[in-house]
C-alpha positions in Angstrom: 31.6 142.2 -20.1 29.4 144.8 -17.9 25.8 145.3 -18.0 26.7 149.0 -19.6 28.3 147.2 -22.8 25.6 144.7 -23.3 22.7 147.8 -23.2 24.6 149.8 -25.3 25.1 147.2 -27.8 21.5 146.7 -28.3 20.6 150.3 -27.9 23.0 150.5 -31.1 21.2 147.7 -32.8 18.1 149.3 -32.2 19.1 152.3 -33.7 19.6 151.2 -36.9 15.7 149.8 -37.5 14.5 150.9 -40.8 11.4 152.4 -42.5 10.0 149.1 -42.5 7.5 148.1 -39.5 7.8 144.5 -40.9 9.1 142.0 -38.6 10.0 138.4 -39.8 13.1 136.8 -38.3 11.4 136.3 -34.8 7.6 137.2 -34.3 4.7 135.3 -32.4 4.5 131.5 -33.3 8.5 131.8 -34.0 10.5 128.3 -33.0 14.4 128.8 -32.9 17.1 126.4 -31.8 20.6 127.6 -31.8 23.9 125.7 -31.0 27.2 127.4 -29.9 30.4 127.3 -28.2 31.3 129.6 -25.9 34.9 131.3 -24.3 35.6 130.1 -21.0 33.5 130.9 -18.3 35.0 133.6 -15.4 33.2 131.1 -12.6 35.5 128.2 -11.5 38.6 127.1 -9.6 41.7 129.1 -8.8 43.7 127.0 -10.5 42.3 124.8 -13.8 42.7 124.4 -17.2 39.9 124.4 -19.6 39.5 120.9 -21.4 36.0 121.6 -23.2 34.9 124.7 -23.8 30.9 125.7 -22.2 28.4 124.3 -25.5 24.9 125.0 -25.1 21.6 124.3 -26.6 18.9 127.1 -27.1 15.1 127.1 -27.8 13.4 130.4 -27.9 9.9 130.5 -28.9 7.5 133.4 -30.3 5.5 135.6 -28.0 3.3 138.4 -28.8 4.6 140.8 -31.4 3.7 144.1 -33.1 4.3 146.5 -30.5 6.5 149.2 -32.5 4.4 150.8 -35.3 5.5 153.3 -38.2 4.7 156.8 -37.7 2.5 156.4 -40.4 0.2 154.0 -38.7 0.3 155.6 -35.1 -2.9 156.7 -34.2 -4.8 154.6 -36.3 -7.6 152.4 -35.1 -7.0 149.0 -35.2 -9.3 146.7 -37.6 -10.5 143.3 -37.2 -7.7 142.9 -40.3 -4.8 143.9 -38.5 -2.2 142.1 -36.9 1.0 141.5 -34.8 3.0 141.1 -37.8 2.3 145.2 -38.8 4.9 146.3 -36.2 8.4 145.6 -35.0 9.2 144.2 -31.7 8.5 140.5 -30.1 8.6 139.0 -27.0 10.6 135.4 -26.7 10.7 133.2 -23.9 12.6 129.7 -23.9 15.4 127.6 -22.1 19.2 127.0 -22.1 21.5 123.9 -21.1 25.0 124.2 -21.5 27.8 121.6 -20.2 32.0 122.3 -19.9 34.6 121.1 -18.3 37.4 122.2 -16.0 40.5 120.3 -14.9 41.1 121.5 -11.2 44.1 121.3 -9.0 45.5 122.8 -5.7 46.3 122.0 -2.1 44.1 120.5 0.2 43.6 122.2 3.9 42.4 120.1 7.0 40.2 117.0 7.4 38.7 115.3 10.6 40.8 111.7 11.3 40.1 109.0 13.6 37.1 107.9 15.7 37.2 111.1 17.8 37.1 115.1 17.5 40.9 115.2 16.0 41.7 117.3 13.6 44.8 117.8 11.3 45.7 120.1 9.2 48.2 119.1 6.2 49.1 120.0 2.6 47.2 117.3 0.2 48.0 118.0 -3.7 45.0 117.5 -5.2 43.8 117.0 -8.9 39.8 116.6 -10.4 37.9 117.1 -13.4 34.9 119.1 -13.1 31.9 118.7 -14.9 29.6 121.7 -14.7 25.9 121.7 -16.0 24.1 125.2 -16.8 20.5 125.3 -16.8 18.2 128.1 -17.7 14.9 129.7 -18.2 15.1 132.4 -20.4 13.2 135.8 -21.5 14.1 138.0 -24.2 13.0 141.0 -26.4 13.7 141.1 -30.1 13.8 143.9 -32.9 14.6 143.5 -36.2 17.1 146.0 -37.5 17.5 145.1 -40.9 16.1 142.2 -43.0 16.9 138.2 -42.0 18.8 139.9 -38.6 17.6 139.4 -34.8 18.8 141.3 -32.3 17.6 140.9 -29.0 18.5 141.6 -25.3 17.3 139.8 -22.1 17.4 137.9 -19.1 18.5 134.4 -17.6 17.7 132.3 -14.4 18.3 128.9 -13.5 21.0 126.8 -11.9 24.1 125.5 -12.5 25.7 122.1 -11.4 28.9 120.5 -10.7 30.3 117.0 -10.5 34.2 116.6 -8.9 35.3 113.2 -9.9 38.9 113.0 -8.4 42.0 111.9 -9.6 43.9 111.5 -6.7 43.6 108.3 -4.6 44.1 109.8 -1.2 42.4 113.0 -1.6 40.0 113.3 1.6 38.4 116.1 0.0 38.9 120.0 -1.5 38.2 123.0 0.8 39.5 125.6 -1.7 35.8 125.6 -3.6 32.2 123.9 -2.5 32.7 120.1 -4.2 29.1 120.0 -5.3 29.5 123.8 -6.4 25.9 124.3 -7.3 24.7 128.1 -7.7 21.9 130.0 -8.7 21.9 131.6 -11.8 20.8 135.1 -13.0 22.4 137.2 -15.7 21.4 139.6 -18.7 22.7 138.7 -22.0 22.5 140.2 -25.9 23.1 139.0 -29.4 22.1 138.9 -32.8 21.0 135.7 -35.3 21.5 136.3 -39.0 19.4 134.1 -41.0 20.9 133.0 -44.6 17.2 131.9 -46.5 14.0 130.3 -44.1 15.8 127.7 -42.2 19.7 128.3 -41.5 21.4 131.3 -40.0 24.1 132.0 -37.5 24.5 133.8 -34.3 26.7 135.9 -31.4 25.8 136.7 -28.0 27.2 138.0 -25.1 26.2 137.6 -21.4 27.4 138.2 -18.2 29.0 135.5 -16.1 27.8 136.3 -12.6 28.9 133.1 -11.1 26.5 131.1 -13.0 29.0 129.5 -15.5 27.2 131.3 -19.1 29.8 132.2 -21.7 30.7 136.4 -21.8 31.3 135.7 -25.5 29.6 132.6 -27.6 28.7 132.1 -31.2 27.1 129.1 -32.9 24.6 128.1 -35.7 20.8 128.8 -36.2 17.8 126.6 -37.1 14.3 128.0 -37.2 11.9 125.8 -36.5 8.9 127.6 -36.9 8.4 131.0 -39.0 
């Protein structure tokens, strides 16, 4: 999914915010933990098949809030009485750990033999599962288009990790891919939480795999924390 597709999603969301300047579902002091299962990531080897799916664990906290006001209101002078929770708009910031992994295979290129500077090259079948670890500051902006629904758009960085545990006995080692595979991660993302009451709500969100192993597409469950 491109950066243009993830815009105009939220662009689309934000669109739809009604007369209300109201904002509930996420606002400053707001504590939400979400857990979800992703589709496979595009990052990994050439050849693999996917034996757990990426899962990751969310926690996005509150930041200031308030910043879009009705027309009604623009202009006015703010009071001692006012507060963040007259306007729409928030600012979130949090973190992200996700884990999945890949069974890998392939053919094997050269390796260094011997005591000396010789050097081979042969065909070596190799086979390894992959663990990958994904971890993530992130920073977000939410609106609330209608009531119990936040949408939000924002940005990712962090790392991500892998571990090759092979199951091959005589497998030197894998030049097809880095066997520590460790990258830096950086990526925009989107999505929406629908809250069902105070507590419980659901969620989709879409993000751009740039290398960094995050989910284009996951969905999961919502627990607020904090109101």
């Amino acid at each position: 999914m491109s950066n243009r597709v993830i815009f105009t999603v939220f662009l689309f969301l934000v669109s739809t915010i009604g007369a209300s300047a109201q904002q509930e579902s996420f606002q400053k002091g707001s504590a939400v933990m979400d857990l979800s299962i992703g589709t496979p990531t595009s990052s990994g080897c050439d050849n693999r098949e996917v034996v757990m799916p990426p899962v990751t664990l969310t926690l996005d906290f509150g930041g200031p809030s308030g910043f879009i006001k009705k027309r009604s209101e623009r202009g006015k002078k703010s009071s001692k009485n006012s507060s963040s929770k007259n306007g729409k708009g928030a600012l979130g910031f949090g973190a992200i750990l996700g884990f999945y992994q890949d069974d890998c295979w392939g053919w094997d290129g050269c390796y260094h033999y011997g005591h000396g500077h010789d050097y081979a090259c042969y065909n070596y079948w190799y086979d390894a599962d992959v663990y990958n670890v994904v971890t993530a500051f992130r920073f977000s902006f939410h609106i609330e288009p209608v009531k119990n629904m936040d949408a939000y758009i924002g940005l990712s960085t962090g790392g991500r990790f892998r571990i090759w545990n092979y199951n091959e006995e005589h497998v030197y080692s894998h030049s097809g891919d880095d066997p520590k595979g460790h990258a830096f991660c950086l990526g925009p993302f989107t999505g929406m939480r629908y809250y069902f009451g105070n507590v419980f709500g659901l969620k989709a969100e879409f993000s751009v795999d740039t290398g960094s192993g995050f989910p284009n597409a996951s969905a999961g469950m919502v627990f607020k924390l904090k109101n």
